[in-house]
DOVOLUM-991946 format. One record per residue (C-alpha): x, y, z. Coordinates in Angstrom, 2 decimals, decimal comma. Example, Ala and Ser with C-alpha at 12.3 -4.5 7.8 and 13.67 -1.06 7.14 Angstrom:
// DOVOLUM-991946
[atom [12,30 -4,50 7,80]],
[atom [13,67 -1,06 7,14]],
***
This chain:
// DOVOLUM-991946
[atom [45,35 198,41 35,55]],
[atom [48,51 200,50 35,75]],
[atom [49,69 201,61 38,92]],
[atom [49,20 205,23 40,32]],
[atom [52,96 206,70 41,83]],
[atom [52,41 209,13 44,31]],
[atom [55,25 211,05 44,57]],
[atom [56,32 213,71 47,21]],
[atom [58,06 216,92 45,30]],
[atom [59,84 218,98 47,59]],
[atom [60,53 222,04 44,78]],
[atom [63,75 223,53 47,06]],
[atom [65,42 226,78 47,37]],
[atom [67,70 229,22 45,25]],
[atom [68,21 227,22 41,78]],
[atom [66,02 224,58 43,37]],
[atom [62,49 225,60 41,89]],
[atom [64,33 226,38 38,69]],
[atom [65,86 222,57 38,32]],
[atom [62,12 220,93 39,41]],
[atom [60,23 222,12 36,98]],
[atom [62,08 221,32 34,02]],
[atom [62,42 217,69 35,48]],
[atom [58,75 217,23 35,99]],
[atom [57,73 218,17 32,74]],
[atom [60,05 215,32 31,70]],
[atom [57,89 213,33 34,09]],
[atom [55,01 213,94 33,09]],
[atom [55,73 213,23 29,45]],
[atom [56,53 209,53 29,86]],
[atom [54,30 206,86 29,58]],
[atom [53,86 206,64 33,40]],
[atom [50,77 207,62 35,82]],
[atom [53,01 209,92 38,11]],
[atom [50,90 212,11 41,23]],
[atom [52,72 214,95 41,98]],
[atom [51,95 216,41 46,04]],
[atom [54,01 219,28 46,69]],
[atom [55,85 219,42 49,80]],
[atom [57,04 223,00 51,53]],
[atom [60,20 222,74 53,14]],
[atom [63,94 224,56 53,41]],
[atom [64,71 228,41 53,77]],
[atom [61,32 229,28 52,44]],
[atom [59,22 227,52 54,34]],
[atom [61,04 228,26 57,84]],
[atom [60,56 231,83 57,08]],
[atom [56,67 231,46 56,27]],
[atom [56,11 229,11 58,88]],
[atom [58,69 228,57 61,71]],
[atom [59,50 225,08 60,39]],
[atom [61,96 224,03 57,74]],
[atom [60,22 220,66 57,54]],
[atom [56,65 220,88 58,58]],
[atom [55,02 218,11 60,21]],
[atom [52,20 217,88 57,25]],
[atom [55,31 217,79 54,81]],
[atom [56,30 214,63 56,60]],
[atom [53,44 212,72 56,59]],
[atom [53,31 213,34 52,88]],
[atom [56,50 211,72 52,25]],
[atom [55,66 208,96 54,86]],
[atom [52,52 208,19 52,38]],
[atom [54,20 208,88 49,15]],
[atom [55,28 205,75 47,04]],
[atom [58,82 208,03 46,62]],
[atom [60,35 211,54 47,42]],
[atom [62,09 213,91 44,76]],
[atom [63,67 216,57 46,31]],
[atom [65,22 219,67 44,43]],
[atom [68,26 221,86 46,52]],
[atom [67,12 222,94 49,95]],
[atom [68,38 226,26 52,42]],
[atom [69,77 229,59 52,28]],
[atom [72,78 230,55 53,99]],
[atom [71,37 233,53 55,16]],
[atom [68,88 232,07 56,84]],
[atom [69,84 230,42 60,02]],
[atom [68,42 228,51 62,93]],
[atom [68,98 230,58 66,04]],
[atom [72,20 228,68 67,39]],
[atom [73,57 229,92 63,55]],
[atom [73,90 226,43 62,13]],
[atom [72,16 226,64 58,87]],
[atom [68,92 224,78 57,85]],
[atom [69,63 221,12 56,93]],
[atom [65,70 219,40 56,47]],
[atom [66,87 217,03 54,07]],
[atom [69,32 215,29 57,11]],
[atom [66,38 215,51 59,22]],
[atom [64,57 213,78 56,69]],
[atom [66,78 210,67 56,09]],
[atom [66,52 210,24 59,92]],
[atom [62,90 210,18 60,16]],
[atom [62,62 207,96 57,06]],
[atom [65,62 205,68 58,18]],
[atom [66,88 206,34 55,21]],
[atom [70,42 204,64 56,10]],
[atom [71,76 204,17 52,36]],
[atom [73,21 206,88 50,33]],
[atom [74,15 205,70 46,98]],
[atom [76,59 208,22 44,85]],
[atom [77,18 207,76 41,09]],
[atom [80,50 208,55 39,78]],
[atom [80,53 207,95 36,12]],
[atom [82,86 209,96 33,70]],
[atom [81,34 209,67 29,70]],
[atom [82,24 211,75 27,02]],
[atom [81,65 215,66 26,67]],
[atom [81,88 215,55 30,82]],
[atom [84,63 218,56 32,12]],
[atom [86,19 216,33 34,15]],
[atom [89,74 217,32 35,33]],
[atom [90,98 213,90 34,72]],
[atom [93,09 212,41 31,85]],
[atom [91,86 208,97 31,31]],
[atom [94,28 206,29 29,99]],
[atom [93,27 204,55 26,89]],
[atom [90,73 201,87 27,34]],
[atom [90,12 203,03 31,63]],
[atom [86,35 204,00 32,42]],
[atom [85,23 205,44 35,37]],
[atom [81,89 204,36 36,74]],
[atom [81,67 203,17 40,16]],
[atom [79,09 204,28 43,32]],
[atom [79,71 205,16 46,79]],
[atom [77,07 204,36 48,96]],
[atom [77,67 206,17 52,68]],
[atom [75,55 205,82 55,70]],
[atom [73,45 208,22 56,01]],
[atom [71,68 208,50 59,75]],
[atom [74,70 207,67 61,95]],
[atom [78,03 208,50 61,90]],
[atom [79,92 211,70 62,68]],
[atom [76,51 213,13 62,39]],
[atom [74,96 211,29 64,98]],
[atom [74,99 214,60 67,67]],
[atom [73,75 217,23 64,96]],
[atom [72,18 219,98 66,72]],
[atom [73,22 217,94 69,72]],
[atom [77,19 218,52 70,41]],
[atom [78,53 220,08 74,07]],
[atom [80,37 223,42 72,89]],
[atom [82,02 225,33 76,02]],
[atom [84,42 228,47 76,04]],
[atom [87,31 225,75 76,37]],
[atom [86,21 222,81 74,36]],
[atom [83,34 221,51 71,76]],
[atom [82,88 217,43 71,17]],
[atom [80,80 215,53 68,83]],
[atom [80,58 211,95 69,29]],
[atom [80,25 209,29 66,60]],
[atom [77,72 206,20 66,50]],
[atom [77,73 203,35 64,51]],
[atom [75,13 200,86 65,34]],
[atom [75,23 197,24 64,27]],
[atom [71,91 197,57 63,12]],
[atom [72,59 200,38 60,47]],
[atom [75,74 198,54 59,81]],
[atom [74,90 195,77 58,61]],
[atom [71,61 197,04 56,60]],
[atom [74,21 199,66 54,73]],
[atom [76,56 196,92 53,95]],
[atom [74,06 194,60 52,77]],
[atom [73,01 197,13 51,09]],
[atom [76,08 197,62 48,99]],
[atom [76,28 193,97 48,58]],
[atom [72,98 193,76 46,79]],
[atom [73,87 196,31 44,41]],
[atom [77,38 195,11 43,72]],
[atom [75,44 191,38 42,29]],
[atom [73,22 193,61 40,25]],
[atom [76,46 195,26 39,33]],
[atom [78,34 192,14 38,66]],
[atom [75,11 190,65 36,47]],
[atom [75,44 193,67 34,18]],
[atom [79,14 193,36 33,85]],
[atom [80,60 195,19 36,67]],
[atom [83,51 194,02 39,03]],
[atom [81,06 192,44 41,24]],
[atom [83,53 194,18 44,26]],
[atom [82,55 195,49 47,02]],
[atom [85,53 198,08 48,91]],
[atom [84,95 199,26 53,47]],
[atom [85,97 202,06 53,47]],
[atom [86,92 203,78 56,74]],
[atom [89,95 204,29 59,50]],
[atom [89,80 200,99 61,60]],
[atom [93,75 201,18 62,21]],
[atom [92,99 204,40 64,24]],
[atom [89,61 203,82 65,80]],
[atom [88,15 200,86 67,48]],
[atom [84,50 202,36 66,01]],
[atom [85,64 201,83 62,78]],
[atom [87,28 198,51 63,75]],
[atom [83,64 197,38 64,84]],
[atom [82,39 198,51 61,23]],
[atom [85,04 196,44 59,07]],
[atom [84,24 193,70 61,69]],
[atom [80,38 193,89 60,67]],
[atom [81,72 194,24 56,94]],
[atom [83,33 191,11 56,99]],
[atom [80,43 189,41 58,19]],
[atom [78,33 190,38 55,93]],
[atom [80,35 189,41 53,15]],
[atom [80,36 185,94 54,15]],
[atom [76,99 185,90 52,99]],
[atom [78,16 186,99 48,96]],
[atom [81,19 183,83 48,55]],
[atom [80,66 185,37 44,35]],
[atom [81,79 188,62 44,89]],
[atom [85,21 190,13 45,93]],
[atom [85,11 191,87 49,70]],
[atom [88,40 193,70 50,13]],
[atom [89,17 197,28 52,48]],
[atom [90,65 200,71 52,47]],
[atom [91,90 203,20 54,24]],
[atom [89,73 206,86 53,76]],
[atom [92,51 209,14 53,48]],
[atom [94,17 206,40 50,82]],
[atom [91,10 206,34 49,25]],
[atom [90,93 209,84 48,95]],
[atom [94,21 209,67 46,34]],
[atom [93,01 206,94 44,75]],
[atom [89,77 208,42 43,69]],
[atom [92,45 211,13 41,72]],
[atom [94,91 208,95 40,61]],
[atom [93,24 205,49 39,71]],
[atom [89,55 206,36 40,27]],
[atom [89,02 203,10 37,74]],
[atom [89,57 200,30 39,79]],
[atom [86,50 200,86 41,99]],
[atom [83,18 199,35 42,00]],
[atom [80,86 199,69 44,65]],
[atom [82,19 200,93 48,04]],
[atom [80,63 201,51 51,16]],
[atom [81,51 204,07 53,84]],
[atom [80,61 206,10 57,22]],
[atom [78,74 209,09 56,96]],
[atom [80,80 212,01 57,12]],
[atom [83,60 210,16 55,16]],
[atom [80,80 209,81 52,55]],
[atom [80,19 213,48 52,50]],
[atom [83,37 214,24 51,87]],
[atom [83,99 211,64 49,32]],
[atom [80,59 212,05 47,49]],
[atom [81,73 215,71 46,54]],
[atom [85,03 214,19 45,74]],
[atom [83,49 211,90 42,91]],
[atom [81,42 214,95 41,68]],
[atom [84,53 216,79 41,15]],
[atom [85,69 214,00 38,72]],
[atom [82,52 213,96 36,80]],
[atom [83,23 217,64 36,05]],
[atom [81,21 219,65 39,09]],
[atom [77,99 218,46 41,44]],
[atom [75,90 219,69 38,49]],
[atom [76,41 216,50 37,23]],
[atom [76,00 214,73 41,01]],
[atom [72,66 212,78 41,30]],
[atom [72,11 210,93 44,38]],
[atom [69,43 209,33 46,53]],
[atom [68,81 207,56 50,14]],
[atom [67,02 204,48 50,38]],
[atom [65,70 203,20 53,19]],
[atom [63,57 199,82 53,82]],
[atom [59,76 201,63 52,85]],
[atom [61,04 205,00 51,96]],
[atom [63,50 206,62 49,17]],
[atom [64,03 210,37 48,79]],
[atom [66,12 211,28 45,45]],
[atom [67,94 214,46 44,88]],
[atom [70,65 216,13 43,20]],
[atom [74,21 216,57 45,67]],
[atom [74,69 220,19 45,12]],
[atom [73,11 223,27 46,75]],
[atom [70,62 225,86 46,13]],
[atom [73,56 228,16 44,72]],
[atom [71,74 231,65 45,85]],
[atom [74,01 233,80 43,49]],
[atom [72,87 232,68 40,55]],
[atom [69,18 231,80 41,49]],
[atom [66,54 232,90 38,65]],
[atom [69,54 233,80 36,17]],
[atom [68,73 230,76 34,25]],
[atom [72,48 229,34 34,50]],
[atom [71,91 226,26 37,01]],
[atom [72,51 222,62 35,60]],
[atom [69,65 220,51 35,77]],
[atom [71,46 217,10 34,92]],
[atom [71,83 216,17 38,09]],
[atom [67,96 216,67 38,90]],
[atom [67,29 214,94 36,25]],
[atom [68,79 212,18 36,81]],
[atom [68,08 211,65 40,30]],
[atom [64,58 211,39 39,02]],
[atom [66,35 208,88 36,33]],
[atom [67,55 206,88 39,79]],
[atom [64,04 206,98 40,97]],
[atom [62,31 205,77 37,75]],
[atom [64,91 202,83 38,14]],
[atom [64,20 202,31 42,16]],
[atom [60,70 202,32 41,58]],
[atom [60,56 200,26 38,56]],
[atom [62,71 197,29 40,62]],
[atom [60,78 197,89 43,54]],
[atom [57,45 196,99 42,13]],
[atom [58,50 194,81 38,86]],
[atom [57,83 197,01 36,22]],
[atom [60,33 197,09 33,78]],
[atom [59,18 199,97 32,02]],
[atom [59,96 202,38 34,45]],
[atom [63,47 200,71 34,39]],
[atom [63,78 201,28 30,71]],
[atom [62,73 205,01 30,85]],
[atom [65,69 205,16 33,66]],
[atom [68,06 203,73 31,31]],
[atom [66,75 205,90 28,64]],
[atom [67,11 209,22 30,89]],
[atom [70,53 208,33 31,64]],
[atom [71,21 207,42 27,93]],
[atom [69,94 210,98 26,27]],
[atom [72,04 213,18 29,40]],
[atom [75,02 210,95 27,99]],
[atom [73,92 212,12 24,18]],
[atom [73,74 215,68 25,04]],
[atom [76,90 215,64 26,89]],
[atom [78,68 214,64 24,04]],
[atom [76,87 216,95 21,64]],
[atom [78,10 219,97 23,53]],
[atom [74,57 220,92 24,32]],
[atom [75,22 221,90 28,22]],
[atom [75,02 224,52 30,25]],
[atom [78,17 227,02 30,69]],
[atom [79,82 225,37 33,89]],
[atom [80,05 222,57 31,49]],
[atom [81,37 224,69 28,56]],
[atom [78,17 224,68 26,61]],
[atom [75,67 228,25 25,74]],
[atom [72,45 226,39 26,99]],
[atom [70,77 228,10 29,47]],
[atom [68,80 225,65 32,68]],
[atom [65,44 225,20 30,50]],
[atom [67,28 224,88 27,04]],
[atom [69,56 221,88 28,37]],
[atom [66,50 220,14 30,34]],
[atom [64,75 220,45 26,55]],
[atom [67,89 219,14 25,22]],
[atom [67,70 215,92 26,99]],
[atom [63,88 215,86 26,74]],
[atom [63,95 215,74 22,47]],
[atom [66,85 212,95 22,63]],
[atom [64,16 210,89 24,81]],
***
């Protein structure tokens, strides 16, 4: 008997509704017994019911087998210290979701601002902590008339899960054909924190003697994502230096329209695309749903490796292969320099499946 996925659906703000429902349609038409429990959260949700992630929305995603997550707040609509609403940060804390994995692949048809050499492909992944960090004070920071200080944490817990972390998927890498490399990046000639995380690094890659362990410098890898962004592999980073990075690598796939991205934790997994809920062009029927829909590819994949079934696997593989078709068919949306318009492209990649 085939195994019921319960899966928490938090439909988002702005463009975010508009990008769900295309995806779960897609959902629903594979071969797959998917439960779909909506989850109210973001902008909307603070405004209807003083919470921007209510306490019943948690314990659904605490129960749910995995979390898909559409773009979440409004910038005009604030908490009351002004800071805007960020539930899906709150959420990888509660979830200990500690591994962000980025994609950065560049196939045909992408707009991406790069000119590749002959023969060079780009298709590496960042993964940055996610619930530590520069972020460790959110919400939390001293602010006076004279000065304002946030303080960053890095625990050797977290640490060493993240880097593991990046490990394991650089062998999975390596047994598809990848590098098999696995790149620290951080600041350790500046800061002893960061000294204490290439430390744990180092460690940890005692434990993988078949793959290649090596380190670099954030701002240096900042220039090499532009000017030799094929050499990379997997590479593992601090939070806030995967932020920044993370929106980086969406630039060189051609815009975070094309930006999927999820956080894993141990029990829990929330996937989502990187970019916003874009309020200025909500229900105009312009947003990009690629990167929705292939978060939900990432999940398919997660969940299929999780619990052994290799059809969900395939479907990710086949999700990721029809996005690639339509690319290079033209058949986009306009940021991408097709005439498609959010529910045409979703249908695009839904007949190639």
């Amino acid at each position: 008997m085939s195994k019921t996925f319960d899966i928490a659906v938090f439909h988002g703000d702005g463009i975010g509704p508009e990008i769900m429902a295309p995806t779960l349609d897609l959902l629903r038409g594979l071969d797959h017994d998917f439960e779909f429990h909506d989850c109210p959260a973001g902008a909307a949700s603070f405004l209807d019911c003083g919470s921007d992630l209510p306490e019943a929305t948690l314990d659904t995603a605490r129960r749910a087998d995995a979390i898909l997550l559409s773009a979440l707040g409004d910038p005009a609509v604030r908490k009351p210290d002004g800071t805007e609403l960020i539930p899906q940060v709150d959420l990888r804390i509660a979830l200990d979701l500690y591994a962000g994995v980025r994609p950065v692949r560049i196939v045909p048809g992408m707009k991406t601002p790069l000119a590749l050499p002959m023969g060079k492909s780009v298709d590496f992944v960042l993964i940055r902590e996610s619930t530590e960090g520069l972020f460790h004070t959110q919400g939390r920071g001293t602010v006076t008339d004279d000065m304002a200080e946030e303080t960053l944490r890095l625990t050797r817990r977290t640490t060493e899960k993240v880097c593991r972390f990046a490990f394991d998927l650089a062998a999975e890498r390596k047994a598809a054909g990848h590098a098999g490399r696995v790149t620290s990046v951080d600041k350790a000639n500046v800061f002893r924190a960061f000294a204490f995380w290439r430390g744990i690094f180092d460690e940890v890659a005692g434990d993988y003697p078949d793959l290649t362990a090596d380190h670099a410098y954030v701002d240096a890898m900042a220039l090499w994502f532009v000017i030799r962004p094929w050499d990379w592999d997997v590479m593992v980073t601090e939070n806030m230096f995967g932020d920044i990075l993370s929106d980086l690598g969406a630039g060189l796939m051609g815009g975070l329209g094309m930006a999927p991205s999820a956080d894993i934790g141990d029990d829990h997994a929330v996937f989502q695309p990187c970019h916003g809920t874009a309020p200025d062009i909500a229900g105009r029927g312009l947003a990009n749903p690629v990167a929705m829909i292939l978060s939900a590819g990432m999940m398919l994949d997660w969940l299929g490796r999780k619990h052994g079934n290799d059809a969900l696997v395939r479907d990710a593989a086949r999700i990721e292969a029809s996005v690639d078709a339509c690319l290079a068919a033209g058949e986009t949306t306009g940021d991408l320099g097709g005439a498609l318009d959010t529910t045409g492209a979703a249908a695009a990649v839904m007949a190639r499946l």
